[in-house]
C-alpha positions as CSV (number, residue, x, y, z in Angstrom):
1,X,35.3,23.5,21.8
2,X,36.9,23.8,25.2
3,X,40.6,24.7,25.6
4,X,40.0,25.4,29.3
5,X,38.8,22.4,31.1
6,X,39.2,24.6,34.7
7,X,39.1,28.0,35.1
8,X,39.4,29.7,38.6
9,X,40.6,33.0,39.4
10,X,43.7,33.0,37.8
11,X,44.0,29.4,37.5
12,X,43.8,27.6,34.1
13,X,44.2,24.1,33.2
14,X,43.7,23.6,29.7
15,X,42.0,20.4,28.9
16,X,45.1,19.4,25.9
17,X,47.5,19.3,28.8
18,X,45.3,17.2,31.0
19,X,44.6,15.1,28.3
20,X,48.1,14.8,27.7
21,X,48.5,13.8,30.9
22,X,46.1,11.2,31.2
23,X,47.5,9.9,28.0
24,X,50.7,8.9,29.6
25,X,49.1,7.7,32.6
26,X,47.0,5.7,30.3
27,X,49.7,4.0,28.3
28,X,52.1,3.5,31.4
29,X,49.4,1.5,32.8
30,X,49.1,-0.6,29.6
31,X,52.9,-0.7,28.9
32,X,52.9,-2.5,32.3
33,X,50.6,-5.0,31.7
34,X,51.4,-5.9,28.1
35,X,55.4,-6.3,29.4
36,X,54.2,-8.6,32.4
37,X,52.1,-10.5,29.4
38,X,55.4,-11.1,27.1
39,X,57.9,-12.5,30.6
40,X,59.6,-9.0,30.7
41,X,60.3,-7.1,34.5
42,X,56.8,-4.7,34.6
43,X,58.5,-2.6,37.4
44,X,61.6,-2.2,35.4
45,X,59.4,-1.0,32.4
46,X,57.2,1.5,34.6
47,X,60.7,2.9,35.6
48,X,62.1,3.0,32.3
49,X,59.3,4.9,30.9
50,X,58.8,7.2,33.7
51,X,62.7,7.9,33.6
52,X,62.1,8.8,29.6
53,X,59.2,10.7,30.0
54,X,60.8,12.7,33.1
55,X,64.1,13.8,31.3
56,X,62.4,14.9,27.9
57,X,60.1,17.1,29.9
58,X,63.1,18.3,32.4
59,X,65.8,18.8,29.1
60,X,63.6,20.6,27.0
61,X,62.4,23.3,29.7
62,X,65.9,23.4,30.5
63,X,66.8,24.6,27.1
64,X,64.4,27.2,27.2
65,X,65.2,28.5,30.7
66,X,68.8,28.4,29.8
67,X,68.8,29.7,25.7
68,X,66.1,31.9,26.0
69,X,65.8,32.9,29.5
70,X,63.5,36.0,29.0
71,X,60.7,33.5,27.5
72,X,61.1,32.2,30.9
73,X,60.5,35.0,32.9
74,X,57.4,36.1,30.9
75,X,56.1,32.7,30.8
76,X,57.5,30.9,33.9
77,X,54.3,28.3,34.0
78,X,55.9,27.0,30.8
79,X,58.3,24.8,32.8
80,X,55.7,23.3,34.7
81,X,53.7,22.5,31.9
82,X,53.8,19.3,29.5
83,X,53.2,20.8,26.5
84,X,53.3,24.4,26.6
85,X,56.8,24.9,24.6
86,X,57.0,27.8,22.0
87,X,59.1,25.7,20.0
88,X,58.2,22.3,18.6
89,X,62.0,21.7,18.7
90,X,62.3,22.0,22.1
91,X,60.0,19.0,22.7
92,X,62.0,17.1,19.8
93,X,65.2,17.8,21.8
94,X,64.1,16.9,24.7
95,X,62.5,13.6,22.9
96,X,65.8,13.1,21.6
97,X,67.4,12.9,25.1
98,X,64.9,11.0,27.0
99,X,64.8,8.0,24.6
100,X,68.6,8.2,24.8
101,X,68.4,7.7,28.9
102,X,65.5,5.3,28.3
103,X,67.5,2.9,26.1
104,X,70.7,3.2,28.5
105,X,68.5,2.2,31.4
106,X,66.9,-0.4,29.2
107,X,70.9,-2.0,29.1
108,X,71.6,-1.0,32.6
109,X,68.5,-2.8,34.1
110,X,69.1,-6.3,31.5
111,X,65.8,-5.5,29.4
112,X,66.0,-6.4,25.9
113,X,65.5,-3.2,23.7
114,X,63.7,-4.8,20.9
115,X,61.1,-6.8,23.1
116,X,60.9,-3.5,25.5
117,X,59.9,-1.7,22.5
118,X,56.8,-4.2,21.9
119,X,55.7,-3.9,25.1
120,X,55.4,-0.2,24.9
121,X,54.1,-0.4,21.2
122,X,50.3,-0.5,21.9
123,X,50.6,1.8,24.9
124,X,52.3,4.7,22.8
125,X,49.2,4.4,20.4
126,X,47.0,4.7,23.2
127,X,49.1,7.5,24.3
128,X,48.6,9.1,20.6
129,X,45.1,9.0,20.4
130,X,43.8,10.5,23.8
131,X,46.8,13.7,23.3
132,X,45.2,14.0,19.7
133,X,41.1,14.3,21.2
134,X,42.3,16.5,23.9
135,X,44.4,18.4,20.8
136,X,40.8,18.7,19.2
137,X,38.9,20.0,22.1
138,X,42.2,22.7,22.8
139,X,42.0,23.8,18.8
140,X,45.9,23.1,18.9
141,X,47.2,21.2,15.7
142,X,43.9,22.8,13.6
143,X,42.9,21.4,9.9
144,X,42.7,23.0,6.5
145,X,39.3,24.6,5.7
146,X,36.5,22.5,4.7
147,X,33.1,22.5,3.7
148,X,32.4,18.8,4.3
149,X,29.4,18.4,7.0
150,X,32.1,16.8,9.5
151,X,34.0,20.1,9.4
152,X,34.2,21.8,13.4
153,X,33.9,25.5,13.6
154,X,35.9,27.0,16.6
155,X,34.2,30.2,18.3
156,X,36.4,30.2,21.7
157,X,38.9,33.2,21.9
158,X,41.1,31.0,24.2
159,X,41.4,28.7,21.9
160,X,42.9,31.5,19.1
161,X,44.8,33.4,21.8
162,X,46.7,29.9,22.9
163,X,46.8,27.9,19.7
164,X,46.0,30.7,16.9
165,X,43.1,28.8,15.5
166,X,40.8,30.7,12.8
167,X,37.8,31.3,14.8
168,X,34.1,31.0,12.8
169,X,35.7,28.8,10.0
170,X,34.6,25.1,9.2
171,X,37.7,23.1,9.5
172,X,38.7,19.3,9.1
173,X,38.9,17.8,12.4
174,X,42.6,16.8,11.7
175,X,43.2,15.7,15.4
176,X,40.5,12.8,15.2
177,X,41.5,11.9,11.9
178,X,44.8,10.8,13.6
179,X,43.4,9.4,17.1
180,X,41.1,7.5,14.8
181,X,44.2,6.3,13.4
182,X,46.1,5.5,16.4
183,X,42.7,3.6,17.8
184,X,43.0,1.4,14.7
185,X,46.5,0.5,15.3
186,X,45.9,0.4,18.8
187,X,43.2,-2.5,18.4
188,X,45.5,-4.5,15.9
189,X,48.4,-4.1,18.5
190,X,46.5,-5.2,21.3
191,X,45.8,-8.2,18.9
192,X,48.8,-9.2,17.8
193,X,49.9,-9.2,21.9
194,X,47.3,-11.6,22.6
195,X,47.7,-13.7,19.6
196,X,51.2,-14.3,21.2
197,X,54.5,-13.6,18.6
198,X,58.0,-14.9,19.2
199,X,59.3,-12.6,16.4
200,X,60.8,-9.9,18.5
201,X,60.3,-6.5,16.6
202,X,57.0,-7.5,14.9
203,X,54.9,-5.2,17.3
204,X,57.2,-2.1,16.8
205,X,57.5,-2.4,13.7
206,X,53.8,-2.8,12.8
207,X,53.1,0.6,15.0
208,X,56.2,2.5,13.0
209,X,55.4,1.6,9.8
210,X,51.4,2.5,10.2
211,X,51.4,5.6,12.2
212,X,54.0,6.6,9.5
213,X,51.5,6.3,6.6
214,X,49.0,7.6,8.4
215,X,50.4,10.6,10.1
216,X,52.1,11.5,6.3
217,X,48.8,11.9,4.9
218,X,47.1,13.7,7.9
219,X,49.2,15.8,7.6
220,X,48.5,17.1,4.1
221,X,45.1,18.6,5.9
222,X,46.6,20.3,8.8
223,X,46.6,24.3,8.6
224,X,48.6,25.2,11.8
225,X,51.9,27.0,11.9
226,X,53.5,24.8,13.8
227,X,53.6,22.2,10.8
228,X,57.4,23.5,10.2
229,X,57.2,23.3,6.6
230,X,60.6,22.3,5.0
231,X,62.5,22.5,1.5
232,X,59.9,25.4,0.5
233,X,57.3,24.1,1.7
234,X,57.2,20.4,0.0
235,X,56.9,18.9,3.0
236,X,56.6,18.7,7.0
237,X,58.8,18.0,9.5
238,X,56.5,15.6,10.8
239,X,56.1,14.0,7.1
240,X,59.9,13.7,7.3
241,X,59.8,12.0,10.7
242,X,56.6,9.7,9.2
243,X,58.5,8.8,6.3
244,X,61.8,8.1,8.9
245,X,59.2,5.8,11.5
246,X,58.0,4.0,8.1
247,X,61.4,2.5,7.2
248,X,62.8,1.9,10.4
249,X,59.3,-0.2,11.3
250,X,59.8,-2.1,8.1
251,X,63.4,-3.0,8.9
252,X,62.3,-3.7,12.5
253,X,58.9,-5.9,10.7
254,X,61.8,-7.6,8.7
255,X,64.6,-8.2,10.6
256,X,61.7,-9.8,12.9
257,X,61.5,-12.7,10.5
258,X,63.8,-14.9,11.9
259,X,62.4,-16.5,15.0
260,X,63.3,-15.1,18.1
261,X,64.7,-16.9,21.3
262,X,62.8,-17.1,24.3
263,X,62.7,-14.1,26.5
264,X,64.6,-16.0,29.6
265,X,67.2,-16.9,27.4
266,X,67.5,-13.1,25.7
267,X,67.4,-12.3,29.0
268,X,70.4,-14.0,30.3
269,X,72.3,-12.3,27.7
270,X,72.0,-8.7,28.9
């Protein structure tokens, strides 16, 4: 594949991080229109997100300039970079915080959290699936072995020395198993949005519940190490967090049942 999408001198971009990169450009741009589609503020959205997304990536390099300062100084490009974290609980820290500033600007600004959450529903699984092609063309987040026909052989050294993937070895193509996923959801999201729903929570819920599912069973085929195996190995942390997205999308689908009030009105509350 092709982990380096520029190389010059000692300059490398890797094409996962620009992916990445594009992928939030991508679903800030959607988040935007789908919240100017349902009555919400689309400036105070863009904000919100861009707020999120900034502290995550500012608190988790933080962390590892402050806890492990001699990672740091050996790798000091990794506080520049989106996704370039030794740690996958770094990024989940840093997660952790920015969707904690995001909902408190949410309140600040008089956005209703529920209905702010469908707006950014089908933009986070447009997010999903471009991070997950440019996580195939990197090698990061590499399959089990295979010997179906679809299988994809890496032969790039960058690609072992950066994301340890097992060069010369058929393997499933995890990371388009899961965009293909995410570009599923994504077209029934974008569906539901124009099919119009006063049942606030609906869209949320719909992507929680089936990412959750989905992303459960990929996981069973990926091979990397950074699948953080838990209670001997019976599952992943990322099952764990699938399982956690499927039941708080079905209470979110449920709780949805009862028919909302009108945005203006939900509105004047905050």
């Amino acid at each position: 594949m092709h982990p380096l999408l520029i190389h010059f001198g000692h300059v490398a971009i890797p094409t996962y991080g620009v992916c990445t990169a594009l992928g939030l450009l991508a679903a800030l741009i959607l988040s935007v229109r789908t919240a100017k589609g349902m009555g919400l503020k689309s400036d105070k959205v863009w904000n919100l997100e861009l707020v999120a997304i900034l502290t995550a990536i500012i608190t988790a390099r933080l962390v590892l300039v402050f806890g492990h300062p001699w990672l740091y100084h050996a790798h000091p490009f990794w506080f520049l970079g989106l996704i370039a974290l030794p740690n996958v609980w770094y990024s989940l820290g840093g997660a952790a915080i920015g969707m904690l500033v995001g909902v408190q600007y949410a309140l600040a600004e008089g956005l209703p959290p529920i209905r702010t959450l469908d707006a950014m529903a089908p933009a986070t699984a447009l997010a999903f699936c471009i991070n997950r092609i440019g996580a195939f063309f990197g090698g990061t987040a590499w399959g089990t072995p295979t010997g179906l026909p679809w299988g994809v052989t890496y032969r790039n050294a960058v690609a072992y020395l950066w994301y340890h993937v097992p060069l010369g070895v058929r393997l499933h193509p995890v990371q388009l198993y899961d965009a293909a996923a995410s570009l599923g959801i994504l077209v029934l999201l974008l569906w539901m949005v124009r099919r119009g729903t006063e049942r606030h929570g609906e869209i949320a819920g719909t992507w929680l519940f089936l990412y959750g599912v989905c992303r459960y069973f990929v996981e069973f085929l990926r091979g990397d190490a950074a699948r953080q195996p838990l209670l001997s190995g019976a599952v992943t942390l990322a099952q764990v967090m699938a399982v956690a997205g499927v039941i708080l999308g079905g209470v979110l689908w449920l709780a949805a049942t009862t028919k909302a009030e009108p945005v203006e009105e939900e509105l004047e509350r905050y």
